[in-house]
C-alpha positions in Angstrom: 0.0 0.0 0.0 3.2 2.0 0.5 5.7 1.2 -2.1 5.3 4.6 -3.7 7.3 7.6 -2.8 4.4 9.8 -3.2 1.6 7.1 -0.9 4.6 7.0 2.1 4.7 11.0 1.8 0.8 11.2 2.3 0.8 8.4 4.8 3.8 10.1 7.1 1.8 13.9 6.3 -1.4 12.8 6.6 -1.6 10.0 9.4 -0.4 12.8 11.7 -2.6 15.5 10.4 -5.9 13.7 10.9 -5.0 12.7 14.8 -4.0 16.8 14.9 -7.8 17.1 13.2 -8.8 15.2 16.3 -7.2 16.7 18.7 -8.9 19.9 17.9 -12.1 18.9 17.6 -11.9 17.0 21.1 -10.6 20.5 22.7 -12.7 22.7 21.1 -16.4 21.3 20.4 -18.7 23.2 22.1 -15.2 24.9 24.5 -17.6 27.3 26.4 -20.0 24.8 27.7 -20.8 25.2 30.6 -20.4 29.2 30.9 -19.6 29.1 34.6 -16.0 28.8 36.1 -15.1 25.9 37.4 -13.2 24.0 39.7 -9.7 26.2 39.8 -10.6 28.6 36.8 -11.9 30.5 40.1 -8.7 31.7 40.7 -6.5 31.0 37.3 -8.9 32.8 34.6 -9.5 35.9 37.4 -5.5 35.6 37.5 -5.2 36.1 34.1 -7.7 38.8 34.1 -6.0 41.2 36.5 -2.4 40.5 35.1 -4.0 41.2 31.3 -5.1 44.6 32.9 -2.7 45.7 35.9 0.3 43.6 34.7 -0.4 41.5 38.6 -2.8 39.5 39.7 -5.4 41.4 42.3 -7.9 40.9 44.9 -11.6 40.1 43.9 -14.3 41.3 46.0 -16.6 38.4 47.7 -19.1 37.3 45.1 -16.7 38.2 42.0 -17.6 34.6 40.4 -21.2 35.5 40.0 -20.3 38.9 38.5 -17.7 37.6 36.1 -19.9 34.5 35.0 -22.4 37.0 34.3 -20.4 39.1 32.1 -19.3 41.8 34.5 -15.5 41.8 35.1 -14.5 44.4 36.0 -15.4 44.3 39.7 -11.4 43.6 40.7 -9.2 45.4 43.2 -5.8 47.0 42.4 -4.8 45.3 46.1 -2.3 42.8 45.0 -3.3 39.3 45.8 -1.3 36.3 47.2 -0.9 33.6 44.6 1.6 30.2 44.7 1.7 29.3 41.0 4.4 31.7 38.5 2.4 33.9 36.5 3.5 32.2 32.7 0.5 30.1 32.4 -2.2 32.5 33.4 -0.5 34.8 30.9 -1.3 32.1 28.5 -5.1 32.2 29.7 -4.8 36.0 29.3 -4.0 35.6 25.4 -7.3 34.1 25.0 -9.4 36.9 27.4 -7.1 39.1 24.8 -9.1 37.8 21.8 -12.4 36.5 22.8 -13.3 38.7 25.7 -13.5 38.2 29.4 -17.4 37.9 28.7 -16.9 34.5 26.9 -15.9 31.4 28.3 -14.8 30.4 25.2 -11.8 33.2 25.7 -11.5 31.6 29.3 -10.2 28.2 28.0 -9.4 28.5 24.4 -5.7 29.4 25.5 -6.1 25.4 27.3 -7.5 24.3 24.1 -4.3 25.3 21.9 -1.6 23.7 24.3 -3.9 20.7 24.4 -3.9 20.3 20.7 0.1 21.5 20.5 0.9 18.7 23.2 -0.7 16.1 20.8 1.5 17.5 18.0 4.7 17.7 20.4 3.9 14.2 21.3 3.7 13.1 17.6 7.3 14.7 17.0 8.6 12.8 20.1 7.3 9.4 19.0 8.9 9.9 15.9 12.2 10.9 16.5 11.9 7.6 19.6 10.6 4.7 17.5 11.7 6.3 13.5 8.2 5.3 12.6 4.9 7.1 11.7 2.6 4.0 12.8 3.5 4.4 16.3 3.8 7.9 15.8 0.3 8.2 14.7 -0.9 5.9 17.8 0.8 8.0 20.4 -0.8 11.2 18.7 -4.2 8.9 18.2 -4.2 8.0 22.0 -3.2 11.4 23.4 -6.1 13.2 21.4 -9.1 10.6 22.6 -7.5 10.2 26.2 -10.4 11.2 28.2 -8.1 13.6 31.4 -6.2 14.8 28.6 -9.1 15.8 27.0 -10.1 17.5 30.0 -7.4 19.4 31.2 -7.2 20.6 27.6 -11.3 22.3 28.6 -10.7 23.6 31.4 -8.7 26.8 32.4 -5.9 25.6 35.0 -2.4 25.1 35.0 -1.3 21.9 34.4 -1.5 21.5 30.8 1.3 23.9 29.8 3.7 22.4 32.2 3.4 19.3 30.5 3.8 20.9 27.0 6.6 22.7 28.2 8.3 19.6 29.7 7.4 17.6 26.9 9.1 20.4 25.0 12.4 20.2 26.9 12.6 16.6 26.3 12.1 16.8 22.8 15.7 19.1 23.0 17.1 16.4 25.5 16.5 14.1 22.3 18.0 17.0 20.0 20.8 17.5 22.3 21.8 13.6 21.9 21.8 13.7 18.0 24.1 16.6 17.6 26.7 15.0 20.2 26.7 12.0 18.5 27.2 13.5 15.1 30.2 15.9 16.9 31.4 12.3 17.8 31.2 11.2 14.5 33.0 13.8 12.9 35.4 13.1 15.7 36.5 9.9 13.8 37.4 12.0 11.0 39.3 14.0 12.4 37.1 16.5 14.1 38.4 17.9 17.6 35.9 16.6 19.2 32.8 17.6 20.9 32.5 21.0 22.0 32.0 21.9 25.6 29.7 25.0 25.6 28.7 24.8 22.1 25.7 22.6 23.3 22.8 24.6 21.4 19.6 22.2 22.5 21.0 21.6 25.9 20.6 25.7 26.4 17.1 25.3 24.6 15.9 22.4 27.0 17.2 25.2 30.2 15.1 27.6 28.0 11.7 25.7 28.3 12.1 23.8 31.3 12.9 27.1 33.0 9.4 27.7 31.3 7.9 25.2 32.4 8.9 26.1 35.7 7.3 29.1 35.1 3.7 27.7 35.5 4.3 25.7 38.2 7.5 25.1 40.1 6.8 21.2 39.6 8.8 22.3 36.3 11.9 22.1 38.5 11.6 18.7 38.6 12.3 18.2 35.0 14.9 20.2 34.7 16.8 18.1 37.9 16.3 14.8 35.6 16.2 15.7 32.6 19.8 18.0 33.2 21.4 15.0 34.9 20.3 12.7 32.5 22.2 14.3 30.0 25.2 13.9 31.5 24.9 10.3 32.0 23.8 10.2 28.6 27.6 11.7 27.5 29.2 9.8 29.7 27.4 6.4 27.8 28.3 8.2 24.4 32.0 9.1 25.1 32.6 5.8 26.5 31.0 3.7 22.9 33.2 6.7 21.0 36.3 5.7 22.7 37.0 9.1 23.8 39.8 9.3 25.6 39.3 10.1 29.9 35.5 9.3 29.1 34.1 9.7 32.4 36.5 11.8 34.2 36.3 14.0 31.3 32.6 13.8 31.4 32.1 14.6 34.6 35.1 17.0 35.7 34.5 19.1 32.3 31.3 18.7 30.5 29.0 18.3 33.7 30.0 21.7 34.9 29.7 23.4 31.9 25.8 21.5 31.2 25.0 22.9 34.6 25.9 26.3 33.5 24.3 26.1 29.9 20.8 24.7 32.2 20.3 25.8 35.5 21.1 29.6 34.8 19.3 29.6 31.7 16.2 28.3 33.1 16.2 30.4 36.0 16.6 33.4 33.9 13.7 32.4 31.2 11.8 31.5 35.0 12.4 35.2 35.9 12.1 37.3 32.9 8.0 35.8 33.1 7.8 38.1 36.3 8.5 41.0 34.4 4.6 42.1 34.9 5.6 42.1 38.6 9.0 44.0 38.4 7.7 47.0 36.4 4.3 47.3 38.3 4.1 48.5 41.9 1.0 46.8 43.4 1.7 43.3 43.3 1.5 40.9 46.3 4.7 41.9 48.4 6.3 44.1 45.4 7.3 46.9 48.2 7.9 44.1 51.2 11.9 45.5 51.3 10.8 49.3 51.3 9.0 48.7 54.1 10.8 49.9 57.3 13.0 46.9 58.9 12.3 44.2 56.6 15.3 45.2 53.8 18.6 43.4 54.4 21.5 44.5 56.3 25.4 43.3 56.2 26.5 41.5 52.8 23.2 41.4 51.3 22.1 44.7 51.9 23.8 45.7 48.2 20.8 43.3 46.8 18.2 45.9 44.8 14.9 46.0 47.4 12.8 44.7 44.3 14.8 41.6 44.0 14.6 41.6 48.2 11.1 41.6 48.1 10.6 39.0 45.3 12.9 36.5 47.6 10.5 37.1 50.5 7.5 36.6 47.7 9.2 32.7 46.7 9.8 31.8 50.4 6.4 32.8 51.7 5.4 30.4 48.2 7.2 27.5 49.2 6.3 27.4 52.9 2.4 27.3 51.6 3.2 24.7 49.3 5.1 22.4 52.0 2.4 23.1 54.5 -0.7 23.0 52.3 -2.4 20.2 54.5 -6.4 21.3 53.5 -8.6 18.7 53.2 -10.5 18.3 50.0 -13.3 15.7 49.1 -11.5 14.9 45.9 -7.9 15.0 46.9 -5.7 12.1 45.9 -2.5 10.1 47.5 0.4 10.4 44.9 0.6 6.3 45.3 -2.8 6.1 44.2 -2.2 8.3 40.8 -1.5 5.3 38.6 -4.3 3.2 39.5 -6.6 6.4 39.2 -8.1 5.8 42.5 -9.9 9.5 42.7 -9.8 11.5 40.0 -11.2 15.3 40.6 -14.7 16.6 40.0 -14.6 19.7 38.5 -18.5 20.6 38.0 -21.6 19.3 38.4 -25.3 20.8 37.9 -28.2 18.9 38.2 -31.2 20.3 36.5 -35.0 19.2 36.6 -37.4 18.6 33.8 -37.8 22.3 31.9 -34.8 23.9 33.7 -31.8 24.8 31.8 -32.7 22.7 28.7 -33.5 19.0 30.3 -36.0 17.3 28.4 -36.2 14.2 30.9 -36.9 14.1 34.7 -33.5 15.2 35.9 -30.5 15.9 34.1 -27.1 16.1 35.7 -24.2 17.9 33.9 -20.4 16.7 35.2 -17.2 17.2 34.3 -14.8 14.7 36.0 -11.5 14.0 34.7 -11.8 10.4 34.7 -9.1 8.8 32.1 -9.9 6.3 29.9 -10.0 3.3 32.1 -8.2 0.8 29.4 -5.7 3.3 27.8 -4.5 4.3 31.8 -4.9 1.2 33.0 -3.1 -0.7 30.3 0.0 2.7 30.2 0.2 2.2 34.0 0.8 -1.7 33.5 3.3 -1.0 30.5 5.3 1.2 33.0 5.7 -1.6 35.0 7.0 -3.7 32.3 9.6 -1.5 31.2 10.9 -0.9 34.3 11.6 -4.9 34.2 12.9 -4.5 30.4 15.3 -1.8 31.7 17.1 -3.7 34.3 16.9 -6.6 31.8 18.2 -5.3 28.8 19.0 -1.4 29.2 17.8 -0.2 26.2 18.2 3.8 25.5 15.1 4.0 24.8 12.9 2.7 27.1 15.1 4.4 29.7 14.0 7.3 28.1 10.5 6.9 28.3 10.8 6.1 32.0 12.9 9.2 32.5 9.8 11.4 32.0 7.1 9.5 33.8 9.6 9.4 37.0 10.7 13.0 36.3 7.3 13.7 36.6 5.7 11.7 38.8 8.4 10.4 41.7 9.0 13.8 43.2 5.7 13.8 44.2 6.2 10.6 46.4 7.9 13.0 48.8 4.6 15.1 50.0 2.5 12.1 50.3 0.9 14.2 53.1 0.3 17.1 50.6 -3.1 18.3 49.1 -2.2 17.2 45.6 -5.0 16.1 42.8 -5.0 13.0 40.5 -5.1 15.7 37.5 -1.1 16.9 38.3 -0.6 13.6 36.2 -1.2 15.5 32.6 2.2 16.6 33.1 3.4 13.1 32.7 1.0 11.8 30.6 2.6 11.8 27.8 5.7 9.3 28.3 2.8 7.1 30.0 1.3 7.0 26.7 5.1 6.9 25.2 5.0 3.4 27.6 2.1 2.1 26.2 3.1 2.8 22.9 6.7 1.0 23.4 4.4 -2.3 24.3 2.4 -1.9 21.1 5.8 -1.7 19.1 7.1 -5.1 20.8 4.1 -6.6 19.6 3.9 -5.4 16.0 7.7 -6.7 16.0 9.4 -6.2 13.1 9.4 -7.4 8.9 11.8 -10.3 9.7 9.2 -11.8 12.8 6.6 -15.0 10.9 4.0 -13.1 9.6 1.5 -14.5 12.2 3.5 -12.8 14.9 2.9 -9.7 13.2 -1.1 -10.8 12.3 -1.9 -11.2 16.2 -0.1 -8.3 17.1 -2.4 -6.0 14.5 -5.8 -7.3 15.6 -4.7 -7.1 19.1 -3.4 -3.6 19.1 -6.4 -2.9 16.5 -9.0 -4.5 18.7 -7.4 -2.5 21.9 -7.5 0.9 19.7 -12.0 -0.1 18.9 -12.5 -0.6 22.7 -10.4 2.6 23.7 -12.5 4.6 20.8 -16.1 3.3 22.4 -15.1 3.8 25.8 -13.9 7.2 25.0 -17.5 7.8 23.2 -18.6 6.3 26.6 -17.3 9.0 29.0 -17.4 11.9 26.5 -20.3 13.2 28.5 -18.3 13.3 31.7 -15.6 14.7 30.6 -17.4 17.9 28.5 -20.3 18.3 31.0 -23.3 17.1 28.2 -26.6 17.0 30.2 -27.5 12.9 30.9 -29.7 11.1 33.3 -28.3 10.5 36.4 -28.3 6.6 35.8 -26.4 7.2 33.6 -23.9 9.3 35.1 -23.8 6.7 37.8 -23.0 3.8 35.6 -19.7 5.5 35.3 -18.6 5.2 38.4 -16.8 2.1 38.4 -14.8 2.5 41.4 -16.6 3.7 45.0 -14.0 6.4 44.8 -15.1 7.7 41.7 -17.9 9.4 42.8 
């Protein structure tokens, strides 16, 4: 079917562009529905709304939900407000109150809705530069675009989503970073110096965009930490296959150094230069803490300008919220339990009776719950599994890859198991779940030399998993876009007690 030039160009073009087509109409059918905020767009699309106008995010006055749902924004403060999350992604939500209007909950989330669709597409380009082929590329794009809490974070107006295109992002230049020092090291064997220390172009783009990511939330950090030592290991394994002389001590004494400086700096300057709202305003949240009398430093860190003073204060006071944020919350969920999606989060819910708000039948209940799709998590949490056992067993590159994303973004977490911390913080690792999953399907399919009934069961497996994933996804649809349905219905969805 593809022994023509012009068939393999429209399969590798086209496969990819039809699960993009996808991906935007799962994001963006009927976006505004409902036209109420929800869950954490409380705080993020208000966010956005005040640093769109006052270049900070401000105080609301008590009912300010009711007045902005109703069209009436401006009812903000200039009083700058207390916030824990970087300002980066609610400047992304800002871009689409810029277009659309505070007035339309379409403007609230479309900003969502594009880094949904772009994380799809990053994904794609991942796949392909991983597995060199645009089947599996096309089933981790396929997967990622009907994945039922990818679909929802990519609907609703919170955070989450643009750290994971962001880290996603920065691995794609980890990947990057790896082909151009192992074509350095191939020129090296004729007759090249060798490769370059600082010269290290996608290593200073991966600081760029995890210093980004960082920039939404400070879980980005976490990235950067693997992601920067990982490269280093990843030269060490390089050097040593070259036969470059000193391999590791050369590695390590030399090039180590020089990738921290190319990372950590970077990132925290792209990190900082997202505050910039906050530097050239005056009324953000502790903006004059240092003027005030006795709070500015004294003795060697008194030369420190009081904006920069103050802005310390501002990420301390941050991080002793975060490490104390002990709340409880009906719909929190233990870290441990995140693979097995033992509570995923309810973000909205309205139940209507017969002739209110368009329900035809007794009662109606709209919900928006970011359950996954039970057989596409279930079935990426259990690949995981395996491919920690095929890395001890056979240390392939690549599936150590893979499970460098899902720990970089998942492990940390398994040090605030006492935290207040949602099953939804997983979209930022989603994607090298699905990456997982996708590694599995790939064993099966084996390759052209495998007997060609290896290869038959392998199709009609992976093509009977990909029917069931598509129904089940047609299945929860309504819970994850807030459709009005009976609440028999609703409840038949709830296959675990904790899902409710």
């Amino acid at each position: 079917m593809l022994s023509t030039p012009t068939r393999r160009r429209a399969w590798d073009w086209g496969g990819p562009a039809v699960v993009t087509l996808i991906a935007a109409l799962t994001r963006l059918w009927d976006l505004g529905h409902p036209h109420s905020l929800v869950f954490d767009e409380t705080f993020y699309v208000k966010d956005a709304y005040t640093l769109l106008n006052l270049g900070y995010e401000a105080k609301w006055p008590e009912g300010a939900d009711t007045e902005f749902n109703a069209g009436n924004p401006d009812v903000y403060t200039t009083d700058g407000s207390f916030v824990v999350h970087p300002p980066l992604g609610k400047w992304i939500i800002a871009l689409g109150l810029a277009v659309f209007g505070a007035e339309s909950s379409v403007g609230w989330r479309v900003g969502t809705a594009v880094v949904g669709i772009l994380g799809v597409v990053l994904l794609m380009v991942v796949a392909k530069r991983l597995f060199r082929s645009t089947l599996l590329t096309v089933l981790a794009g396929f997967l990622f675009a009907i994945e039922g809490s990818a679909i929802v974070m990519s609907r609703v107006a919170i955070l989450d989503n643009m750290v994971m295109l962001f880290a996603l992002a920065g691995f794609l230049a980890l990947l990057l970073d790896r082909d151009w020092v192992r074509r350095r090291l191939a020129d090296r064997a004729l007759g090249d110096s060798g490769p370059a220390l600082w010269w290290r172009p996608w290593l200073l783009t991966m600081g760029v965009l995890l210093g980004l990511a960082s920039a939404v939330k400070w879980s980005g950090f976490y990235f950067l930490a693997f992601f920067a030592l990982a490269s280093v290991v990843l030269d060490v394994l390089d050097r040593r296959r070259a036969g470059v002389p000193f391999w590791f001590s050369g590695t390590v004494l030399k090039q180590a150094p020089v990738s921290f400086l190319l990372t950590v700096p970077t990132a925290l300057a792209a990190h900082l230069a997202t505050w910039t709202g906050w530097f050239l305003t005056d009324g953000g949240y502790y903006r004059q803490w240092a003027a005030e009398a006795g709070n500015a430093a004294t003795g060697f860190f008194s030369w420190v300008p009081l904006p920069l003073q103050s802005f310390w204060h501002y990420q301390v006071s941050t991080y002793s919220y975060h490490v104390n944020e002990h709340s409880p919350h009906s719909y929190s969920a233990n870290p441990l339990t995140w693979l097995l999606m033992v509570r995923p989060t309810s973000m909205y819910y309205r139940g209507s009776e017969l002739d209110e708000n368009g329900c035809t039948i007794s009662y109606c209940a709209e919900s928006i719950t970011g359950i996954a799709n039970p057989l596409i998590w279930w079935a990426a949490t259990a690949a995981v599994l395996f491919l920690v056992w095929r890395l001890v067993r056979y240390r392939e590159e690549r599936v150590g890859l893979i499970l460098l994303g899902v720990a970089a973004g998942y492990l940390p977490w398994l040090l605030y198991l006492e935290r207040t911390v949602y099953q939804f913080y997983t979209i930022a690792f989603e994607p090298w779940l699905l990456l997982a999953l996708v590694q599995v399907m790939a064993l099966l399919l084996g390759t052209r030399d495998d007997p060609s009934w290896r290869r038959v069961s392998g199709i009609r497996l992976i093509g009977g998993f990909l029917v069931v994933a598509v129904l089940l996804s047609a299945y929860f649809w309504p819970l994850w876009t807030g459709l009005p349905i009976s609440w028999d219905f609703l409840r038949s969805h709830y296959w675990l007690p904790t899902w409710r």
